[in-house]
TORBA-61243 format. One record per residue (C-alpha): z negated, x, y negated; residue in three letters. Coordinates in nm, 2 decimals, always signed. Layout:
((Z, X, Y), 'ALA'),
...
% end
This chain:
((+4.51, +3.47, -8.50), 'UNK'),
((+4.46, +3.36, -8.16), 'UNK'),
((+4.69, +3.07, -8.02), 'UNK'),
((+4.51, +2.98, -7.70), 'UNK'),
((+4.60, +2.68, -7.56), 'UNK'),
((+4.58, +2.50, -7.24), 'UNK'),
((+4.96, +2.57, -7.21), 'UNK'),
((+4.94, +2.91, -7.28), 'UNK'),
((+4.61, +3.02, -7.01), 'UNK'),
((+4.83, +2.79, -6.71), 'UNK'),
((+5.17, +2.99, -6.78), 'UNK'),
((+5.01, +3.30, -6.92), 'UNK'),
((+5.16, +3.34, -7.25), 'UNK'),
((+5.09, +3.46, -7.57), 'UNK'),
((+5.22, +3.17, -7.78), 'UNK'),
((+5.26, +2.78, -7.67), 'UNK'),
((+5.66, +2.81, -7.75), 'UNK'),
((+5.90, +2.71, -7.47), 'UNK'),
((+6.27, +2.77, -7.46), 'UNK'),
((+6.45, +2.44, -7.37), 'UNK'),
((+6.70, +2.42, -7.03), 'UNK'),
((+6.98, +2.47, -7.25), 'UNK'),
((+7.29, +2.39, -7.02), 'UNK'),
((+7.57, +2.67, -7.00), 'UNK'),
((+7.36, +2.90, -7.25), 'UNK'),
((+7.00, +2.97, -7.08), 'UNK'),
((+7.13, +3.28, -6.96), 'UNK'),
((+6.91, +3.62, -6.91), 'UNK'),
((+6.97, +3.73, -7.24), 'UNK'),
((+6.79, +3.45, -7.42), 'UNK'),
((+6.52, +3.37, -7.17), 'UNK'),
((+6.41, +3.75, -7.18), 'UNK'),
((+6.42, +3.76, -7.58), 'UNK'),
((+6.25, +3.44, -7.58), 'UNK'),
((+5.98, +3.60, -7.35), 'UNK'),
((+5.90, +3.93, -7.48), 'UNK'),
((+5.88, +3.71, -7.82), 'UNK'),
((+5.57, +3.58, -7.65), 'UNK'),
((+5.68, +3.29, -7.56), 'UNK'),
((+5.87, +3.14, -7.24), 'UNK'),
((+6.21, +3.19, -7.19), 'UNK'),
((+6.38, +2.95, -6.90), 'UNK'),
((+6.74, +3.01, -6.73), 'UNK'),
((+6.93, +2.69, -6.68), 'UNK'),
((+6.96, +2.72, -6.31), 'UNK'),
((+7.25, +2.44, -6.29), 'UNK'),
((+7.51, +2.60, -6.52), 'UNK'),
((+7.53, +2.88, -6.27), 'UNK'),
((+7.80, +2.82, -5.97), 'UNK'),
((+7.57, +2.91, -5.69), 'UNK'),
((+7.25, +3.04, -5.52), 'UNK'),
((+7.35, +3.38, -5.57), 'UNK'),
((+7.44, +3.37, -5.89), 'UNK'),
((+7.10, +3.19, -6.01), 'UNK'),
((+6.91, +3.51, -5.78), 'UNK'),
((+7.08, +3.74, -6.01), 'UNK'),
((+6.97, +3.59, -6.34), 'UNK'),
((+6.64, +3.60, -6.20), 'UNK'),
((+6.70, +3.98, -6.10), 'UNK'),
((+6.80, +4.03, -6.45), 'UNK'),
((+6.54, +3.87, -6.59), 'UNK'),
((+6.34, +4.07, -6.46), 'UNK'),
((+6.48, +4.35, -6.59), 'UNK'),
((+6.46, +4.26, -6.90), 'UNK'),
((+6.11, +4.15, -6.94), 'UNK'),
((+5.76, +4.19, -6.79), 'UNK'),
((+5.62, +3.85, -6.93), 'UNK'),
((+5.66, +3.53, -6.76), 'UNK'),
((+5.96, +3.29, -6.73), 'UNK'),
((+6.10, +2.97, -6.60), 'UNK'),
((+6.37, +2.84, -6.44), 'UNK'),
((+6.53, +2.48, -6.51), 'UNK'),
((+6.66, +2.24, -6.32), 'UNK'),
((+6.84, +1.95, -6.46), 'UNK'),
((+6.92, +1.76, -6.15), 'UNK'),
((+7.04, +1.42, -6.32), 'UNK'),
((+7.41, +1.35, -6.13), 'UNK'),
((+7.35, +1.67, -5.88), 'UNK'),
((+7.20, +1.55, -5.57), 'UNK'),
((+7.10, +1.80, -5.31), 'UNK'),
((+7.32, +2.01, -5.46), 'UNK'),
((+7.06, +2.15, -5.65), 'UNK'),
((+6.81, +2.27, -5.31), 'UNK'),
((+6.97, +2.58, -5.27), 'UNK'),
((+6.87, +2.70, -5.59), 'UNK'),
((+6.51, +2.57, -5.58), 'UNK'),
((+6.49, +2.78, -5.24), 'UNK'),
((+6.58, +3.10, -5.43), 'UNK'),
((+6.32, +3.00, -5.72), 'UNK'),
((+6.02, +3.05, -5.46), 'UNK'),
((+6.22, +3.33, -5.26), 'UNK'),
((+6.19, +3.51, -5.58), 'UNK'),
((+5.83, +3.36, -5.70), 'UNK'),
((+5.93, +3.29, -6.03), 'UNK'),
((+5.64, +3.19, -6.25), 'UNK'),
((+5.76, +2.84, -6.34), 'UNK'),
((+5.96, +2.56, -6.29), 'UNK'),
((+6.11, +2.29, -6.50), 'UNK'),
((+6.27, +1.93, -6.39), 'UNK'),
((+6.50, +1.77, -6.66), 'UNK'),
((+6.72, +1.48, -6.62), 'UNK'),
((+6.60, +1.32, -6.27), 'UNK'),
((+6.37, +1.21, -6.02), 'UNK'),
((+6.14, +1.55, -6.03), 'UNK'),
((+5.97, +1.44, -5.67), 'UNK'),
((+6.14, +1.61, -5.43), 'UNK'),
((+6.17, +1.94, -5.64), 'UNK'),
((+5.75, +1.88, -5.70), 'UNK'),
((+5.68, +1.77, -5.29), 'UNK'),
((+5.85, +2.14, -5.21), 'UNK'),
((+5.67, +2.35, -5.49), 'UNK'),
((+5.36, +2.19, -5.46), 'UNK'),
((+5.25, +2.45, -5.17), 'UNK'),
((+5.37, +2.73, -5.36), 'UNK'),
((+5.16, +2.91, -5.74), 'UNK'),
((+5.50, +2.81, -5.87), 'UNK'),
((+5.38, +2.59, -6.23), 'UNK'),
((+5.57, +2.30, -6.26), 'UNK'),
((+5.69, +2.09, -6.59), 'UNK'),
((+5.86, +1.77, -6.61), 'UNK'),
((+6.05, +1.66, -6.91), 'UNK'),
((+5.97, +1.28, -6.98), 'UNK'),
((+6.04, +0.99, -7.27), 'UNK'),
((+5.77, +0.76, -7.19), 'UNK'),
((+5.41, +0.71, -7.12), 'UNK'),
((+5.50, +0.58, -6.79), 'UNK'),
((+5.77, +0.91, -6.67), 'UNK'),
((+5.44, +1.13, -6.78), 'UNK'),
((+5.20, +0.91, -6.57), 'UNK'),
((+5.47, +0.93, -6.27), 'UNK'),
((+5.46, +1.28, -6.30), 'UNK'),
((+5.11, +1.38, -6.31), 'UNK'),
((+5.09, +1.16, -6.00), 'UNK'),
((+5.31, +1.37, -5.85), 'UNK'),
((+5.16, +1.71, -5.93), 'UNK'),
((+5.32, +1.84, -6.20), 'UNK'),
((+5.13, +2.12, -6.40), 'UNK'),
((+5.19, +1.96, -6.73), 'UNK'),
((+5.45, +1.73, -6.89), 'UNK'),
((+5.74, +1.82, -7.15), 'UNK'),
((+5.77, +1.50, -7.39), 'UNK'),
((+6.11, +1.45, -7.59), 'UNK'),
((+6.10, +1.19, -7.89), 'UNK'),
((+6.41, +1.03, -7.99), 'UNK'),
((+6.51, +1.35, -8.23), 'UNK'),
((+6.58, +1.56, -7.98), 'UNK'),
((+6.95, +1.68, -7.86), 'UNK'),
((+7.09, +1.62, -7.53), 'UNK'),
((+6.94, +1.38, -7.27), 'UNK'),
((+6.69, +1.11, -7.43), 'UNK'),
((+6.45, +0.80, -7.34), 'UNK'),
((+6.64, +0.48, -7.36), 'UNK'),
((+6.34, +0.32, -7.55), 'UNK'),
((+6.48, +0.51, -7.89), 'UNK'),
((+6.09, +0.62, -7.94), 'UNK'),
((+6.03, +0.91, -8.22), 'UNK'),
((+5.82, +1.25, -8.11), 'UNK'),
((+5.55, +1.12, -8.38), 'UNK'),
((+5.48, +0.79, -8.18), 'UNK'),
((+5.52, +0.91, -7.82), 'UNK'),
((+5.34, +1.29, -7.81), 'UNK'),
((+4.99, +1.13, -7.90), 'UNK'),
((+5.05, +0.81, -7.65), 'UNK'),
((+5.16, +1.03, -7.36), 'UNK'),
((+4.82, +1.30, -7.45), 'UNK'),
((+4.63, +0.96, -7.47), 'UNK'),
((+4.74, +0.86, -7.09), 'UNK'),
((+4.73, +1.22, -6.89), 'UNK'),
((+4.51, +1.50, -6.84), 'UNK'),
((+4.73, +1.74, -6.77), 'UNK'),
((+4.89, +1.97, -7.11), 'UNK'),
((+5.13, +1.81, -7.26), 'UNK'),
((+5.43, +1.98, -7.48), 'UNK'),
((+5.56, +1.84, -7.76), 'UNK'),
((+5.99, +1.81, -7.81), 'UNK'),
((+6.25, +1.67, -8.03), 'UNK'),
((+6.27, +1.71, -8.39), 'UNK'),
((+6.06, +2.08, -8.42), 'UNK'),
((+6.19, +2.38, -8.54), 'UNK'),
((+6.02, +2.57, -8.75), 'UNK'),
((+5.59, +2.68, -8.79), 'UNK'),
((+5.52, +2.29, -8.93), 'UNK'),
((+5.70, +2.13, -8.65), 'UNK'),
((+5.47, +2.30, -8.41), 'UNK'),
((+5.16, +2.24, -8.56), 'UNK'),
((+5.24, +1.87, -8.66), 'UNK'),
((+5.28, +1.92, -8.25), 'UNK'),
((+4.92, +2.03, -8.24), 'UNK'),
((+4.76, +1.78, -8.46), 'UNK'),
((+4.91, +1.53, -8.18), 'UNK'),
((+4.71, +1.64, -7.95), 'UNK'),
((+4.99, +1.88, -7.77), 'UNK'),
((+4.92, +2.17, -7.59), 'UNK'),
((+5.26, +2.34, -7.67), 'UNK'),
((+5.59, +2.26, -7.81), 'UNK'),
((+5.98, +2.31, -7.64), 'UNK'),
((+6.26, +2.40, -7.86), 'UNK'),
((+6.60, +2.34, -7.76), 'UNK'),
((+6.85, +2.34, -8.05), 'UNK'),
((+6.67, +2.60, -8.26), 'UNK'),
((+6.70, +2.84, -8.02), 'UNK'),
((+7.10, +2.82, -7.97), 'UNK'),
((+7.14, +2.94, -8.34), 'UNK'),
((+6.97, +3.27, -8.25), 'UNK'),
((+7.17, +3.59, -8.20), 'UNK'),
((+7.03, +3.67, -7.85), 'UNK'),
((+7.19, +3.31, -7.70), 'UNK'),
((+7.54, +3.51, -7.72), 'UNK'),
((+7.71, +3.26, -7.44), 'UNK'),
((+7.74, +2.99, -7.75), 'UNK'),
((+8.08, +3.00, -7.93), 'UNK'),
((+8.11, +3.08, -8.34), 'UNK'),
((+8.22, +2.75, -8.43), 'UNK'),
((+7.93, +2.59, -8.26), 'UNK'),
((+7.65, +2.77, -8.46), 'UNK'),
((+7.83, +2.74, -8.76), 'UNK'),
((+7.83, +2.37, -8.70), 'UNK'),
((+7.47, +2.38, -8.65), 'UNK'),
((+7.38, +2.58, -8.95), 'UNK'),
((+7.64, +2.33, -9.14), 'UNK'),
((+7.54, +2.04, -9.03), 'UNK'),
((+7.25, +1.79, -9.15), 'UNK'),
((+7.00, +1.60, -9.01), 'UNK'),
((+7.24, +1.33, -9.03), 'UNK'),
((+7.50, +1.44, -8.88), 'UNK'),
((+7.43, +1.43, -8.49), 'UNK'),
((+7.55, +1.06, -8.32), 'UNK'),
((+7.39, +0.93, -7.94), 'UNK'),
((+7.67, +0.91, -7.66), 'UNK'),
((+7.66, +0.80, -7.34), 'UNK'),
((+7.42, +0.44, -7.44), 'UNK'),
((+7.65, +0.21, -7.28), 'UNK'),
((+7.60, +0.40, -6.92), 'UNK'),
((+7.20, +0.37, -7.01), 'UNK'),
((+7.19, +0.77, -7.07), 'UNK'),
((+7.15, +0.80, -7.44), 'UNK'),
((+7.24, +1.18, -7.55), 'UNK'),
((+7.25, +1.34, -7.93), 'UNK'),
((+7.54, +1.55, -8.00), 'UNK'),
((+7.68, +1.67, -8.28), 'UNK'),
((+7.95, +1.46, -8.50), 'UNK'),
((+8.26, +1.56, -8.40), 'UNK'),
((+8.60, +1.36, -8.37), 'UNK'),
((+8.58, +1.48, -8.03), 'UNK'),
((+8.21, +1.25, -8.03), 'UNK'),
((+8.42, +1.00, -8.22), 'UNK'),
((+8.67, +0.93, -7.93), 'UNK'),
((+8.35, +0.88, -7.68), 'UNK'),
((+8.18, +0.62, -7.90), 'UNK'),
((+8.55, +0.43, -7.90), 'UNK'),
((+8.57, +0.44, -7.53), 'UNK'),
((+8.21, +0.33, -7.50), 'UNK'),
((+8.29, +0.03, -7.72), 'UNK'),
((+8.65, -0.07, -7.55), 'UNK'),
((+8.59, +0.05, -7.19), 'UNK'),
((+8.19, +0.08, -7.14), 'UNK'),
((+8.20, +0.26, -6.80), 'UNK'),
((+8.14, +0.60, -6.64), 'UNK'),
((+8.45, +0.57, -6.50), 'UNK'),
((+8.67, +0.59, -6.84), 'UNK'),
((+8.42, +0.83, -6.98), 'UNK'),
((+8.40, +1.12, -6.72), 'UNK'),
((+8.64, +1.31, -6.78), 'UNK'),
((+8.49, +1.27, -7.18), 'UNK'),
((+8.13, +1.39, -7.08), 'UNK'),
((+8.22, +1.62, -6.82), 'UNK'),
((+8.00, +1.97, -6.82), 'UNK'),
((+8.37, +2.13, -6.82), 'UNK'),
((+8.40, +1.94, -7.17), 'UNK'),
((+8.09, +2.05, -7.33), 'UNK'),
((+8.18, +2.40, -7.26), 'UNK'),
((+8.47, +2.41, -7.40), 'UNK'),
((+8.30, +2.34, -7.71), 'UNK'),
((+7.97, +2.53, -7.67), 'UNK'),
((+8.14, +2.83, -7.51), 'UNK'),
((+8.53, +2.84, -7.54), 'UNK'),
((+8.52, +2.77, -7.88), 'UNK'),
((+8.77, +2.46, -7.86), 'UNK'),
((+8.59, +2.22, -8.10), 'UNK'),
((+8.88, +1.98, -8.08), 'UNK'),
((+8.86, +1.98, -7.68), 'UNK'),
((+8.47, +1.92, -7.68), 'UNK'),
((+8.13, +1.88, -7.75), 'UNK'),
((+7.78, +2.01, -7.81), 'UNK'),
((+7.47, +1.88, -7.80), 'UNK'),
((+7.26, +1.94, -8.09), 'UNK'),
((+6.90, +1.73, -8.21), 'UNK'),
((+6.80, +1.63, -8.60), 'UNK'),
((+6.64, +1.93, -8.67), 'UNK'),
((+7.01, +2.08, -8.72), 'UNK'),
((+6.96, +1.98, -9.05), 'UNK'),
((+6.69, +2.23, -9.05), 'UNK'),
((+6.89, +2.54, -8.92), 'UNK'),
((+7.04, +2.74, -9.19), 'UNK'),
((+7.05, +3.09, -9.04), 'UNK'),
((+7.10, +3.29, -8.70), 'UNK'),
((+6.82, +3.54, -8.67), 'UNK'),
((+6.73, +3.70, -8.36), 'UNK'),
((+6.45, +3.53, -8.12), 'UNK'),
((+6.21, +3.79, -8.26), 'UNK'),
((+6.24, +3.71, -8.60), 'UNK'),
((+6.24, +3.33, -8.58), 'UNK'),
((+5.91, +3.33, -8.35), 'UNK'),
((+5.72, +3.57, -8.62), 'UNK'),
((+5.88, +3.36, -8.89), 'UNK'),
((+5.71, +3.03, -8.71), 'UNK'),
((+5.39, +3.22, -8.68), 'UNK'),
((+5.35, +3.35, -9.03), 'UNK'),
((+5.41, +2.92, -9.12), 'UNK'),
((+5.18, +2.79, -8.88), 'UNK'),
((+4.90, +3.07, -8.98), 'UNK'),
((+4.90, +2.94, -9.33), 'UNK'),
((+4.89, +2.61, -9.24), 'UNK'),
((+4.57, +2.69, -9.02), 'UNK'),
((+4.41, +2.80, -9.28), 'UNK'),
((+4.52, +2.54, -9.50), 'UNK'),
((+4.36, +2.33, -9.27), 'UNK'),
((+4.00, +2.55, -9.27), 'UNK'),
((+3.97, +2.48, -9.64), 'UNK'),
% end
């Protein structure tokens, strides 16, 4: 079957899957297995230390894979720190682009010359509006489920996918809560054009920069077992439960500022988790459809798995 969408003609791929910006794992390895899968692999440009070190991912990349990719940039607490990179992303003409976690215009005013694609991750009608405005190539739209980074209006992927396709005309992809071939076509019955998968992904065998412990929590874990942090700074994220998560939600509750939580939800402190194996020393963000995840199969193999489930649920939907 034929999987033509409006997502997959503007970025050129053979199925309307995206690889999340997953921080500290969207490395080479997983963006080009995600890639030649027929999808679109992304590296996590901020995770990197430098300029350099993002123009060698992108090198390697390449090297990996002939099909398209992205790059991410999750700007939120950055600053300008994150130009440098966005200079190497057109110095090296990387097919797309995607803003996470910030204001996406200046990144969008600089790209907008360029063939470069551009997708912006919003959580509301209004973000998807914004960004359309601005000239984004399509939106990314992540319901309540999702892990890391959320809306602060609580609003499921069911509710908001068909509101935001009902207030842009530009593609919109579906995220939060999908994992598997009925995820992404309950995406498609929507009205989205695509879907992003975040969580899913990490419990593959080609994202090799996350730790034992954190995949076997993932493949352990239910769909009830993930908790929101960071509310009482008005940036609700899902992470996994964890007494590590435990001591956050205190701190939030006796001391509600950034100040006493820093050193808490520091990037240093989700890697030691995600990547150092230190469960006890951090933690990892993780969305509902953990409860979903109960193996670690390469990229290959979960893509043609979602394929064979969505195929017979097309042509459930024929008869």
């Amino acid at each position: 079957m034929k999987w033509n969408t409006r997502i997959t003609e503007l970025l050129h791929i053979k199925y309307p899957i995206i690889q999340g910006g997953l921080a500290y794992l969207g490395y080479s390895d997983l963006a080009a297995a995600v890639s030649n899968a027929g999808g679109l692999g992304q590296i996590t440009a901020m995770s990197l230390p430098n300029a350099d070190a993002l123009r060698q991912e992108i090198v390697r990349v390449r090297q990996l894979t002939d099909q398209p990719f992205g790059v991410n940039f999750a700007i939120g607490m950055h600053g300008a720190s994150y130009m440098d990179r966005v200079q190497v992303a057109m110095e090296e003409r990387v097919p797309v682009v995607t803003i996470t976690g910030g204001n996406p215009t200046e990144i969008l005013e600089i790209l907008e010359p360029t063939d470069i694609h551009t997708l912006v991750l919003v959580s509301s009608r209004r973000q998807a509006q914004k960004a359309e405005q601005l000239g984004a190539s399509a939106v990314i739209v992540v319901g309540q489920e999702g892990g890391g980074h959320l809306g602060r209006d609580d609003v499921g992927t069911m509710v908001l996918v068909p509101q935001v396709v009902d207030s842009v005309s530009i593609p919109v992809v579906a995220s939060g809560g999908i994992g598997d071939g009925r995820g992404w076509m309950a995406a498609h019955a929507l009205g989205a054009d695509g879907i992003e998968m975040g969580t899913r992904f990490i419990a593959t065998q080609e994202c090799v920069h996350a730790s034992s412990s954190y995949k076997k929590a993932l493949i352990e874990s239910s769909e009830s077992d993930t908790v929101v942090i960071k509310r009482s700074i008005h940036s609700p994220a899902r992470v996994l439960k964890s007494e590590y998560a435990d001591k956050i939600l205190e701190i939030e509750r006796v001391s509600p500022t950034y100040e006493a939580l820093k050193n808490y939800i520091s990037g240093e402190a989700n890697r030691r988790w995600i990547c150092d194996d230190k469960k006890e020393e951090g933690f990892g963000w993780a969305g509902q459809v953990t409860g979903m995840i109960q193996d670690i199969p390469t990229v290959s193999e979960l893509i043609d798995r979602m394929i064979k489930d969505a195929e017979r649920i097309r042509e459930k939907w024929r008869t």
